[in-house]
VOPAGU-2260 file (C-alpha; in pm, 1 decimal, decimal comma):
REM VOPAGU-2260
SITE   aa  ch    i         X         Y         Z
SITE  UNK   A    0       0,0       0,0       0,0
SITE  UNK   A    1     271,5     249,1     108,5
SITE  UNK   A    2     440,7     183,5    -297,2
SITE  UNK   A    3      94,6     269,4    -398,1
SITE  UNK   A    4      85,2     565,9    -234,5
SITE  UNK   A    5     481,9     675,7    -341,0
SITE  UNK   A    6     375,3     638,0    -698,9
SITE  UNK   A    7      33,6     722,3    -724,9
SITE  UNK   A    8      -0,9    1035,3    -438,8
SITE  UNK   A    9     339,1    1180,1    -309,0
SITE  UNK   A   10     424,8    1323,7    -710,2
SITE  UNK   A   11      62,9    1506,0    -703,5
SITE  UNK   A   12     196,7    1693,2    -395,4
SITE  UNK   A   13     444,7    2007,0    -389,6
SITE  UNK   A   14     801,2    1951,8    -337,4
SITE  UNK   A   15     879,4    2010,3      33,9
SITE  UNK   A   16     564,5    1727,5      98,7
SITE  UNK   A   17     706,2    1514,7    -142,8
SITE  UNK   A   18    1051,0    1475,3      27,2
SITE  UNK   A   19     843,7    1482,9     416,7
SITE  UNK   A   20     639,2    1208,0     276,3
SITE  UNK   A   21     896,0    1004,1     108,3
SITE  UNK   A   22    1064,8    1042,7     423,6
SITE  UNK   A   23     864,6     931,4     688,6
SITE  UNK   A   24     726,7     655,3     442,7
SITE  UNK   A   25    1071,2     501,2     462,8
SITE  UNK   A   26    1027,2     528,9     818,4
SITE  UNK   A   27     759,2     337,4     859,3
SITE  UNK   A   28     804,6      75,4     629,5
SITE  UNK   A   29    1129,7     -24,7     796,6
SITE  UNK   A   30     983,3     -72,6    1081,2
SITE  UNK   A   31     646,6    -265,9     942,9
SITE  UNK   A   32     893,5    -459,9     699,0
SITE  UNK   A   33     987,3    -657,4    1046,0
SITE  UNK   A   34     775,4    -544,9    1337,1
SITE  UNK   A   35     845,1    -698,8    1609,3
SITE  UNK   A   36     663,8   -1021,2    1700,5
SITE  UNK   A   37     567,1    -962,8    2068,3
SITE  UNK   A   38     365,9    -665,9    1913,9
SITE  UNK   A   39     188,2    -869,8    1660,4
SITE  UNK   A   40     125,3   -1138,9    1943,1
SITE  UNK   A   41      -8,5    -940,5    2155,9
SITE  UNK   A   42    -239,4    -745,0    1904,9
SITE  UNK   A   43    -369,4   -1048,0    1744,6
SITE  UNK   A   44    -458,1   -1181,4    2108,1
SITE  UNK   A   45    -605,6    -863,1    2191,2
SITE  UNK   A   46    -824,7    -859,5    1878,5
SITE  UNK   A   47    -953,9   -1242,3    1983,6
SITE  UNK   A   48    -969,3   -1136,4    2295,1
SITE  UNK   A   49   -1212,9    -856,4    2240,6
SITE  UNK   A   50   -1393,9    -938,7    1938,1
SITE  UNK   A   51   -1454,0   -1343,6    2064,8
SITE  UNK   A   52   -1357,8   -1390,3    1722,8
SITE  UNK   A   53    -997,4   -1556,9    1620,3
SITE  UNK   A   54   -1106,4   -1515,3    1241,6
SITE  UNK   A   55   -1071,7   -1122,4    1293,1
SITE  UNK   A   56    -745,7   -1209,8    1483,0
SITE  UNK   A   57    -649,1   -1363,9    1150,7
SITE  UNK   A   58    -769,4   -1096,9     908,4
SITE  UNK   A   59    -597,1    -824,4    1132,5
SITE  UNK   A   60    -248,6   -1085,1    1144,2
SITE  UNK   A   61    -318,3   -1127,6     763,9
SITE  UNK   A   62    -241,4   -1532,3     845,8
SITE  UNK   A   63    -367,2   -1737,0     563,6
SITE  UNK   A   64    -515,2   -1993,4     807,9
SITE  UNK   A   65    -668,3   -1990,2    1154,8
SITE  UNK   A   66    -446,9   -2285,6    1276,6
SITE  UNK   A   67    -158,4   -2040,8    1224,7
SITE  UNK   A   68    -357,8   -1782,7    1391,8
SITE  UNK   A   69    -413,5   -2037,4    1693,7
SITE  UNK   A   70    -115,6   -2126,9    1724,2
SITE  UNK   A   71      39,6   -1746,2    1735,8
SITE  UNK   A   72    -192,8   -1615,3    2019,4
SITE  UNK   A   73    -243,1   -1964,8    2238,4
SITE  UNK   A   74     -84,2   -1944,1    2561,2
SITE  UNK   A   75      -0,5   -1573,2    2520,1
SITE  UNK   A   76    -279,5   -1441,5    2768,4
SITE  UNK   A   77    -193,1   -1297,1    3107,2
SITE  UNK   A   78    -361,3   -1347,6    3389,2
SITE  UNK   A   79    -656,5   -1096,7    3458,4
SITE  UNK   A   80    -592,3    -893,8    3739,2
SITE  UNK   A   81    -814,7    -613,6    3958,7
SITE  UNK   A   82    -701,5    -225,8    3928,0
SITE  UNK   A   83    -488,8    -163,4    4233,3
SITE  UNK   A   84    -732,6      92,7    4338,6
């Protein structure tokens, strides 16, 4: 998506936003290129968690099956705990 929007958006845009853009683009997709896995874990869990729904766990992991899914969020939930006050 972020190609899409280097080749298709950031020329339409005046020079000093096309270098910001380009910029922070780079930015971001080095760090989505290989985010870390603890984060993805723990969003994928939270997703299942709160939807009661591992198939939106999947869409939002982009897994191609729901045994990968399982098997990414299983045993990754903390214990609930009560607010300290």
């Amino acid at each position: 998506m972020a190609e899409k929007y280097l080749v298709d958006i950031v020329p339409t845009k005046k020079p000093a936003t096309q270098k910001d853009n380009v910029r922070e683009l780079k930015n971001l997709m080095s760090f989505f290129d290989d985010p870390p896995v603890r984060l993805c874990a723990k969003s994928g869990t939270d997703k299942a968690e709160s939807s009661s729904d591992i198939l939106q766990a999947r869409y939002q992991l982009g897994h191609t099956t729901v045994v990968m899914t399982a098997q990414y969020i299983r045993n990754r939930k903390g214990k609930k705990v009560s607010p300290t006050k």
